[in-house]
N, C-alpha and C positions, 0 to 999 in steps of 0.2 A: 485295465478296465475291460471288461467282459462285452464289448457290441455285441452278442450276436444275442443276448436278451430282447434285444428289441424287435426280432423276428422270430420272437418265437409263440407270439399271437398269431397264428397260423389258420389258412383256413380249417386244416384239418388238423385234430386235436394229437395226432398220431404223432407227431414232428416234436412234440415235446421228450418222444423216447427217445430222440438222437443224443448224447452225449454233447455234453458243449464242446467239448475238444473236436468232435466231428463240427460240427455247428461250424466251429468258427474256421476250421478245413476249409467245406464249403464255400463260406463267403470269402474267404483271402481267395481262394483260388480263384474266383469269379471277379472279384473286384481286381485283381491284379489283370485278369484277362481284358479289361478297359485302358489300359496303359499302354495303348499304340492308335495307330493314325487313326482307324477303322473301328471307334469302340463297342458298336454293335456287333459287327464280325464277331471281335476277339469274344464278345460273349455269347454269342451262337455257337462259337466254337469251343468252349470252355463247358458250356452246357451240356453240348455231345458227347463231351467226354464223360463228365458226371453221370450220365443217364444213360451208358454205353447205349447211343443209337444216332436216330438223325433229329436236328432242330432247325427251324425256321418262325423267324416272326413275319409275321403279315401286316397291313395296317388295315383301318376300318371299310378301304373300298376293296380290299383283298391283293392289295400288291404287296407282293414277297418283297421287304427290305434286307432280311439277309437269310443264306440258310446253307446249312452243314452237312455234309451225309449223303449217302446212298437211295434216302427214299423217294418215292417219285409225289414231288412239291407241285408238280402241275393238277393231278390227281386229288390230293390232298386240298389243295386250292379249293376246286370244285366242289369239296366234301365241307368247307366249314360254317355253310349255313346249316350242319347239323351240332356244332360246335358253338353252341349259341346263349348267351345270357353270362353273365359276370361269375357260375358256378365252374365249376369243371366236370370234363362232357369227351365222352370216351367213342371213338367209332372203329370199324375196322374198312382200311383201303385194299382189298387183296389179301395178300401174306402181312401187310404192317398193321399192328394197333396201333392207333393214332391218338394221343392226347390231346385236347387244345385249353389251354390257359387264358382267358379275355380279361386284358385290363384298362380301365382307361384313364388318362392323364390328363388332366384341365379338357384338351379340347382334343385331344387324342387317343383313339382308341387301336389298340394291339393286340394281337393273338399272337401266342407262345404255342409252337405247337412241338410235341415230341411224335417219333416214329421210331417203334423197334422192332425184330419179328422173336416172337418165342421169348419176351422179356416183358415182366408185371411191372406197367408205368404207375401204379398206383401203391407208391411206398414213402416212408415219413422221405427218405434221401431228396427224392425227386418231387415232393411235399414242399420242401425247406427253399430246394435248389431254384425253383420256381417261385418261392415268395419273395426270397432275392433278389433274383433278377425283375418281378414287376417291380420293386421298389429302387432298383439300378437304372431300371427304363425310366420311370418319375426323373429321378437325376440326370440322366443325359436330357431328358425333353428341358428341363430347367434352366442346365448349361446352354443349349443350343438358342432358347428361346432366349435369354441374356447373351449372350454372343450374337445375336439378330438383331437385339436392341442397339447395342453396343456398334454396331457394323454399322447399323440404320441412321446411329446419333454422328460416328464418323463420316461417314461418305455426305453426309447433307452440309459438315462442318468443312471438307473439303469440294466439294461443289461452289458453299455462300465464298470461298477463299479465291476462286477461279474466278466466282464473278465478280467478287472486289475488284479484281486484276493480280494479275502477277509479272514481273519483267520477268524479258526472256532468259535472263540467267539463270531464274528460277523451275525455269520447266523441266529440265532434267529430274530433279528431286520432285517436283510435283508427277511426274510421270512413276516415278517408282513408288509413290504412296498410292495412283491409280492402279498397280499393278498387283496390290494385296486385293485387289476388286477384281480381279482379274483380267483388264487391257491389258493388250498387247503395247508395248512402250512405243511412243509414236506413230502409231497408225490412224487412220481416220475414223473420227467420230462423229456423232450428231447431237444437236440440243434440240430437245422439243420441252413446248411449252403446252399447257393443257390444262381444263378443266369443265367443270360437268356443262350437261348440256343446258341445265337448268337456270346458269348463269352462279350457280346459289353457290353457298360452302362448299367444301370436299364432307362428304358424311360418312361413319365410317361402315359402311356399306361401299364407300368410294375407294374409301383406304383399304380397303380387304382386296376389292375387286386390283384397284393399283398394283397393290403386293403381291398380287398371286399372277398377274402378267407379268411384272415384273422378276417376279423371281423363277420367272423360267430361262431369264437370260442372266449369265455370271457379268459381263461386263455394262451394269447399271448403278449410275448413282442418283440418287432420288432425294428430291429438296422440295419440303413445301412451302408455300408461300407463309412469309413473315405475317403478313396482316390481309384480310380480305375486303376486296373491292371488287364490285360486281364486273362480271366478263372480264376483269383481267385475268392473266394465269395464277391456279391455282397450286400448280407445283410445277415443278422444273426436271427434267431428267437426263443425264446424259449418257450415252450408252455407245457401244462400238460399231462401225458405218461395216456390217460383217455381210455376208448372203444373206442370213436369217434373217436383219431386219425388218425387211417390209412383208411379211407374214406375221411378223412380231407387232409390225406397226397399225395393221387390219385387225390385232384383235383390240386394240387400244381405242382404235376408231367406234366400236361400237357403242363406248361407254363416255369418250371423251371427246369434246372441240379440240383440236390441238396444232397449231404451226412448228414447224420442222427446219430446222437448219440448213445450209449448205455441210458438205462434207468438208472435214479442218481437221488439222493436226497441230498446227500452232497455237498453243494453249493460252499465251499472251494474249492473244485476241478473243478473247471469250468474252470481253462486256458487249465489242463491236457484234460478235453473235447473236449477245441474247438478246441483243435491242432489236437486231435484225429477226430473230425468233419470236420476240412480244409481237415484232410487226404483224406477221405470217399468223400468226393467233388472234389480232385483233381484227384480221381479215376473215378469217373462219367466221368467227363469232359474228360477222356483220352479214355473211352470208346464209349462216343458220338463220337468225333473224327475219330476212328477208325470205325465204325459201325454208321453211322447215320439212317439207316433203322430199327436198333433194335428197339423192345419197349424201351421206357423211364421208367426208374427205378431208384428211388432212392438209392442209395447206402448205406446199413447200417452197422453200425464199427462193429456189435456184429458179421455179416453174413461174415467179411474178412476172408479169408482164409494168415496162416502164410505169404506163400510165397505171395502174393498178400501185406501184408502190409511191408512188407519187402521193396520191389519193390517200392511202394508208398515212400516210406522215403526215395530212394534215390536223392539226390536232385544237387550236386555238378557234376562237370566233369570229378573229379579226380575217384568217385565213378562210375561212368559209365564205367571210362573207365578201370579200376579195373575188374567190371562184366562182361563185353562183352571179357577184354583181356585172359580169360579161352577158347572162343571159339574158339579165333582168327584164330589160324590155319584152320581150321575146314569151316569155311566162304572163306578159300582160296580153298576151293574142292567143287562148287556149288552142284555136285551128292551127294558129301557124306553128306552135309546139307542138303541137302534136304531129302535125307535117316534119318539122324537123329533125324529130326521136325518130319517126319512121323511117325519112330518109338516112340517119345515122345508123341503124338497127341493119336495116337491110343493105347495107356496104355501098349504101351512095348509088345505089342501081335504080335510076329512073323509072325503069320495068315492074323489079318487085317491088316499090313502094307504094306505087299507084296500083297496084295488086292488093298490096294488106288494105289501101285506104278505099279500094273498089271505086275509084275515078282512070279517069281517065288520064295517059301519059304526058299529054299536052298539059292538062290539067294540072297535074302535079310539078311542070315545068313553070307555071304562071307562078302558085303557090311560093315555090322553091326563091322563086324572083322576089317574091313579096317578103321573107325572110331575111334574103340578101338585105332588102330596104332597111327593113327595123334594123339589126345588128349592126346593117353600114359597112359588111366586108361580103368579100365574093367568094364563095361555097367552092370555088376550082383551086383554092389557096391551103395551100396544107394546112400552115400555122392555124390560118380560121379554123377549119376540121379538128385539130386538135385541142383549140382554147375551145370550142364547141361541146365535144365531147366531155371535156373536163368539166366544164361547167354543167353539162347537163347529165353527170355520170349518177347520180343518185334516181334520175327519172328513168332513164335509159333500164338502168339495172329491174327497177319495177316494172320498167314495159318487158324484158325480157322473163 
């Protein structure tokens, strides 16, 4: 069967003088130059030969992905906003004539470009060699975008397995499937848990922005949440505890609430993580809420403070209403709560509280007494300070 019929719809009608016997030359030697690790290379370099000179493809923002030859590609670079529009578009760099070829593929666009000096880049050879290869770059985008998918649908399939659980017999082999991801086997990694600020779905505006953070680091796997429920996490990510990632993790913050892990290497314990990382997330998100002005900060489990995860874990009504019922009284005398936030806020310092309340220190001493009264414990007693705080940790938070 004759392939090479099907390129010979050509832009330029000249390509039909080539001989099929050339024709199909041509494409074997280019398609066989795809047959190693680097299949773009092998065809930049396969190119160069065809076309005796120099090749480089570009992509749409002008980064050289691969290129061949002696000509100067930085130069060229510079030159192919004259190289412009889906025709073909001839300039000269110097000594080289430069060809550029522009194709684009779903969501990708590529410039083919030749350089030779003292050589007519405008002939059916290099006509044909060139309709090839845009129609070889369509193919590799295809594979790599299925190999994306595929990767994408694996590592999420391996992530939900992690947070099923796995005994630790298991970790070995779950380590060497992490390591087609590119971890390093047993090293430390992190879980973050995340999603929009908005509280709402992932949109794919989210998913794009996700991915393309994401895929600037090789050791990431990325799970989205099974089913949506407002300010829970939206996806899951687990990625390697390396330098890079808290520059990795400031661009994430821009777009997403997200709680963050302890650093761990024992892979058995990832339920205990991620519950610990939901935590660290549903603390963000109550912090956005109350504060939408603040910077955005991710929430890390190592950086909680007791009472803060304490708090976090109250989850039921019976436990709220357990915590808040130690103030109770207390919220029925607005002066004397508010005396008491104040005196909490300001570290128990006699000085500055009767400062923010603009009385006097005596003053705020009598007050302070009349507190003690209603609660029924004395303000010099830890435990009270801390069952205090607890209970008035949602007031506290708004007066700060």
């Amino acid at each position: 069967m004759d392939l090479t019929g099907v390129f010979t719809a050509s832009r330029n009608t000249e390509v039909t003088s080539l001989t099929a016997e050339r024709r199909a030359q041509i494409m074997e030697s280019l398609l066989d130059s795809m047959n190693q690790e680097d299949p773009m290379r092998g065809l930049v370099l396969e190119l160069g030969k065809l076309c005796s000179g120099s090749t480089a493809i570009f992509s749409s923002d002008a980064e050289m992905l691969s290129c061949a030859g002696a000509a100067p590609f930085h130069l060229i670079r510079a030159s192919l906003d004259q190289l412009h529009g889906n025709g073909e578009n001839t300039t000269e760099v110097g000594r080289w004539s430069v060809r550029g070829s522009r194709v684009t593929v779903r969501a990708h666009t590529y410039t083919v470009v030749l350089a030779a000096i003292d050589t007519d880049l405008q002939n059916p050879e290099h006509d044909f060699a060139l309709d090839v290869v845009h129609r070889l770059l369509g193919s590799l985008d295809a594979v790599d975008s299925f190999a994306a998918i595929q990767l994408a649908h694996r590592s999420g399939l391996l992530l939900k397995e992690l947070e099923l659980g796995i005994p630790a017999s298991r970790e070995p082999h779950s380590w060497r499937r992490m390591s087609e991801f590119g971890f390093t086997p047993f090293s430390e990694v992190r879980v973050l848990a995340g999603s929009p600020y908005n509280g709402e779905r992932l949109t794919k505006a989210d998913l794009r922005q996700l991915a393309s953070v994401s895929g600037r680091r090789r050791a990431v796997l990325v799970q989205e949440a099974d089913t949506y429920v407002r300010d829970y996490p939206a996806f899951f990510l687990l990625t390697a505890a390396d330098r890079g990632f808290e520059s990795w993790l400031q661009e994430l913050e821009e777009n997403f609430l997200l709680g963050v892990s302890e650093e761990f290497v024992q892979l058995s314990s990832m339920p205990e993580v991620l519950r610990a990382t939901e935590l660290a997330h549903s603390i963000a998100v109550a912090e956005y809420s109350a504060k939408p002005s603040d910077p955005r900060q991710a929430v890390k489990v190592e950086s909680l403070r007791p009472h803060e995860w304490l708090l976090a874990r109250i989850s039921s009504t019976r436990d709220r209403l357990q915590l808040k019922g130690y103030a109770a009284e207390l919220r029925a005398h607005p002066e004397m709560l508010h005396t008491a936030i104040t005196y909490l806020v300001s570290n128990m310092d006699i000085a500055a509280s009767a400062r923010c309340l603009m009385i006097h220190p005596n003053t705020m001493r009598y007050r302070l007494s009349k507190v003690e009264a209603i609660i029924g414990d004395q303000l010099n007693n830890p435990e009270v300070i801390a069952d205090l705080y607890l209970s008035l940790s949602e007031e506290i938070k708004a007066y700060r």
